[in-house]
C-alpha positions as CSV (number, residue, x, y, z in Angstrom):
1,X,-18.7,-4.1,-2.5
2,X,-18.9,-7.9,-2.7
3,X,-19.2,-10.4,0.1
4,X,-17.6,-13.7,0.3
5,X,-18.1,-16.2,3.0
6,X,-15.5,-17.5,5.4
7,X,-15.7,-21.1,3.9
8,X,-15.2,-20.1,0.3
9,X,-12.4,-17.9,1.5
10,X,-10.8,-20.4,3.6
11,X,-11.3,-23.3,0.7
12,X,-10.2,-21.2,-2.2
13,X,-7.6,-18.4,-0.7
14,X,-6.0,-18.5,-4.3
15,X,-9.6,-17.3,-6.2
16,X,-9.8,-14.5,-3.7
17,X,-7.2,-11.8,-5.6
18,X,-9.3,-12.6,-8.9
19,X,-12.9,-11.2,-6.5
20,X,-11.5,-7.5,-6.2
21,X,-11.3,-5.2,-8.9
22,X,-9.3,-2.1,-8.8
23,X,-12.0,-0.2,-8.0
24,X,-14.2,-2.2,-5.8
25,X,-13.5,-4.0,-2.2
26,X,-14.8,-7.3,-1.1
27,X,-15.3,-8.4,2.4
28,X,-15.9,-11.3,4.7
29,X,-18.4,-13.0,6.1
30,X,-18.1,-15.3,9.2
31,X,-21.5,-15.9,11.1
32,X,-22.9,-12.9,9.7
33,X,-19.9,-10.8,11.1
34,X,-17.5,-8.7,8.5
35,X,-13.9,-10.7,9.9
36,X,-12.1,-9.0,7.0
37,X,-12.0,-6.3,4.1
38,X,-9.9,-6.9,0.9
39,X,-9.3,-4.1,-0.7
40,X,-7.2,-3.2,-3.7
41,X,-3.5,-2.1,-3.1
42,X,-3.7,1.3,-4.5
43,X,-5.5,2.2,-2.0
44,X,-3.5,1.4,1.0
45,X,0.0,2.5,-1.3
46,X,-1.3,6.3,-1.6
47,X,-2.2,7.9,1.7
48,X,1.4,6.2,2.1
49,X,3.1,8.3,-1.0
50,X,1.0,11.4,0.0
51,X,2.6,10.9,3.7
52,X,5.7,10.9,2.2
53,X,5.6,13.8,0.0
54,X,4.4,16.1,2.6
55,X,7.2,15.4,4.4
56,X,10.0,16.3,2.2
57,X,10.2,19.8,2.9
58,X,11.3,19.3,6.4
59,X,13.5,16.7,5.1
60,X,15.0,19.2,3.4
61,X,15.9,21.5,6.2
62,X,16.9,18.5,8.3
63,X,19.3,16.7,6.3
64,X,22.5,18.5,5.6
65,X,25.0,17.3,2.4
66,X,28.2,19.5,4.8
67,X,28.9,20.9,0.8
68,X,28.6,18.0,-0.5
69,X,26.8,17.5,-3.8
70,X,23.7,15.2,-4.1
71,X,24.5,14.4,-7.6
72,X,28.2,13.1,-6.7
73,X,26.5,11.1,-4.1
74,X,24.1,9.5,-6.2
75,X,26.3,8.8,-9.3
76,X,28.7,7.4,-6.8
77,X,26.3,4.8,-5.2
78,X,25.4,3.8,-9.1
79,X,29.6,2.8,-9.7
């Protein structure tokens, strides 16, 4: 984990994309205190996906197609 300091942060927003790497987080500092934590988007994206995929079985029982067929329904929003 890197630390960056409020100033730097504040004067060069546009460097701070370029401080995290995939696999590491940065915070920072302001007065000592940890005001933020960058971190890299994976991260946040797959509790997200995993949320979502455990919830497609109940999905399943809840939403009804009344006969229809899903592939109709998609082909026909592609037209």
């Amino acid at each position: 984990m890197i630390e960056i300091g409020a100033c730097e942060a504040k004067a060069r927003p546009s460097s701070l994309p370029g401080k995290v790497s995939p696999e590491e987080e940065a915070i920072i500092i302001k007065r000592g205190k940890v005001i933020a934590h960058l971190v890299p988007a994976k991260h946040l994206r797959q509790p997200r996906i995993n949320a979502t995929i455990d919830k497609l079985p109940s999905l399943r029982k809840e939403f009804k197609l009344n006969g229809l067929d899903w592939k109709d329904l998609r082909n026909e929003h592609l037209r």
